[in-house]
N, C-alpha and C positions, 0 to 999 in steps of 0.2 A: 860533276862528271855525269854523262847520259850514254848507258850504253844501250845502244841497238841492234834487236837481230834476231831471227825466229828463234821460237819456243826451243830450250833445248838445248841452245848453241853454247850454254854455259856464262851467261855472264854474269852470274851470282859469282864463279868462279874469279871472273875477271873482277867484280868488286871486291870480294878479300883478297886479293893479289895486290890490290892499288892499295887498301887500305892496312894490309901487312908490308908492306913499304915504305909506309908513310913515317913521318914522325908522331901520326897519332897511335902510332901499332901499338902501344902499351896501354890504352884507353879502349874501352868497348867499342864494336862492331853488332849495330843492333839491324836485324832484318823486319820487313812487315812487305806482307805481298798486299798492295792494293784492291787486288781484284777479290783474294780469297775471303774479306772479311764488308759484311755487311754495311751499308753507307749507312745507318743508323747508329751505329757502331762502333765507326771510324777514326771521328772525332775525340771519343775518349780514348780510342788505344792511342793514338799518335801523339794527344796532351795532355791525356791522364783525368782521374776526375776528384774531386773533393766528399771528402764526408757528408753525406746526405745531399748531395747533387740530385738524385736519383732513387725510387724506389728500388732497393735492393741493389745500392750504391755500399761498397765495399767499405768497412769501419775504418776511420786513419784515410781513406780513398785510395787511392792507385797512380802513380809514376806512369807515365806516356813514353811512349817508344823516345821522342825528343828528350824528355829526360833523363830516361837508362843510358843513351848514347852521348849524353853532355860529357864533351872534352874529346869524343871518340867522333864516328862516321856511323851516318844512318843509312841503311840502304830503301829505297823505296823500290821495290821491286811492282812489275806493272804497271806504273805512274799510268799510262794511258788509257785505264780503265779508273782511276778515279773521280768520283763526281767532282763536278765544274763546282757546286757547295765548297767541298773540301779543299778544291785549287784553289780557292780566292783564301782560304785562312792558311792553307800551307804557303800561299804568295806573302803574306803579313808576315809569318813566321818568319819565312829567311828575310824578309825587308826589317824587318823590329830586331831581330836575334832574339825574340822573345817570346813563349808560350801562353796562352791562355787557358789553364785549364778547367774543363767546366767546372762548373758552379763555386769557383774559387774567386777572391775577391781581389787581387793584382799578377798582373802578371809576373810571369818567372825567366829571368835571363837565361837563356842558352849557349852555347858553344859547339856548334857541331859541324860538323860536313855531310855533305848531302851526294851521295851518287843513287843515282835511278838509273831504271830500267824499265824498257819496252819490247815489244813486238809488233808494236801498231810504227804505222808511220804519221806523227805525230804533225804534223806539215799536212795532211790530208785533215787528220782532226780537226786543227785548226779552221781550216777551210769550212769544213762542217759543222763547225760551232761546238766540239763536244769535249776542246781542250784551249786553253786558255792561251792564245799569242805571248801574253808577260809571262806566264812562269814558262813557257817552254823555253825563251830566250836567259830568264835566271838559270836554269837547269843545263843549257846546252851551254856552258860554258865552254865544257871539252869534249868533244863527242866521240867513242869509240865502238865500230860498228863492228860485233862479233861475225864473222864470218860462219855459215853449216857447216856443220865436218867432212860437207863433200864437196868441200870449196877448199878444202886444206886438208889430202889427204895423207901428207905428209907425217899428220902429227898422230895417228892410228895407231903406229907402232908404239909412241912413247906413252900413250894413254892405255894402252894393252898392257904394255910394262908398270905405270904404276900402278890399274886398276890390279893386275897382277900382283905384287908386293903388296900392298894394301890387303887383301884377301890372306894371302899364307899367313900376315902377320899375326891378321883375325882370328886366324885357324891353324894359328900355331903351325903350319904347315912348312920345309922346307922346300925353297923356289927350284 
């Protein structure tokens, strides 16, 4: 699933709503914002790394976002800020169903479902060279394009209402 639509509009919200529906709701929901974390970086959060991969490589090594979320749904939030690097090994990943994590020596099968998210219009990227034609075509499987909240101001009231209840619950307050 790829959902679309400016900063804000909620569609972290829209992916655990799909993914608390699913039949995988009883399996983790793991997030990773693409943009917030370093392209050097990247590669070991998302497939984890092996003992001694790395100067100051974590003892036993580290589980990758793809691994915390096997059997569950992974959100990649800002897909369209990740490096064109990482696109081609996250394109492997969903083709293989399988991780490689650094400095490990086979890979590791996964299980997961994948919903991203953007704010770029990734069709432009394309064009410009800065996202990859194959994975945006794996990724837009199903496309749901979050609308502003001034495009739906409908929905004001009931988000005042829960942000409301949400808050007294916090603060022990009655509504």
């Amino acid at each position: 699933v790829l959902l679309t639509g400016e900063t804000g509009t909620g569609k972290e919200v829209f992916a655990r709503a799909i993914h608390n529906n699913s039949p995988r709701s009883d399996k983790p929901m793991v997030s990773i914002n693409c943009a917030a974390i370093p392209s050097e970086l990247l590669e070991s959060e998302l497939f984890g790394y092996a003992e001694g991969a790395f100067t100051g490589a974590k003892k036993g090594g580290k589980k990758g976002k793809f691994q915390m979320a096997n059997g569950g749904t992974l959100f990649l939030d800002e897909i369209g800020d990740m490096p064109m690097s990482m696109q081609a090994k996250l394109l492997r990943v969903l083709q293989e169903r399988e991780v490689d994590v650094v400095g490990g020596s086979k890979p590791k099968p996964i299980d997961v479902r994948i919903i991203s998210a953007t704010n770029k219009d990734l069709q432009t990227c394309i064009k410009n060279k800065t996202f990859r034609s194959d994975l945006y075509f794996r990724l837009n499987v199903i496309c749901i394009h979050v609308p502003a909240l001034r495009e739906r101001k409908g929905d004001i009231p009931l988000l005042a209402e829960y942000f409301l209840n949400r808050l007294n619950t916090q603060y022990q307050k009655i509504g």
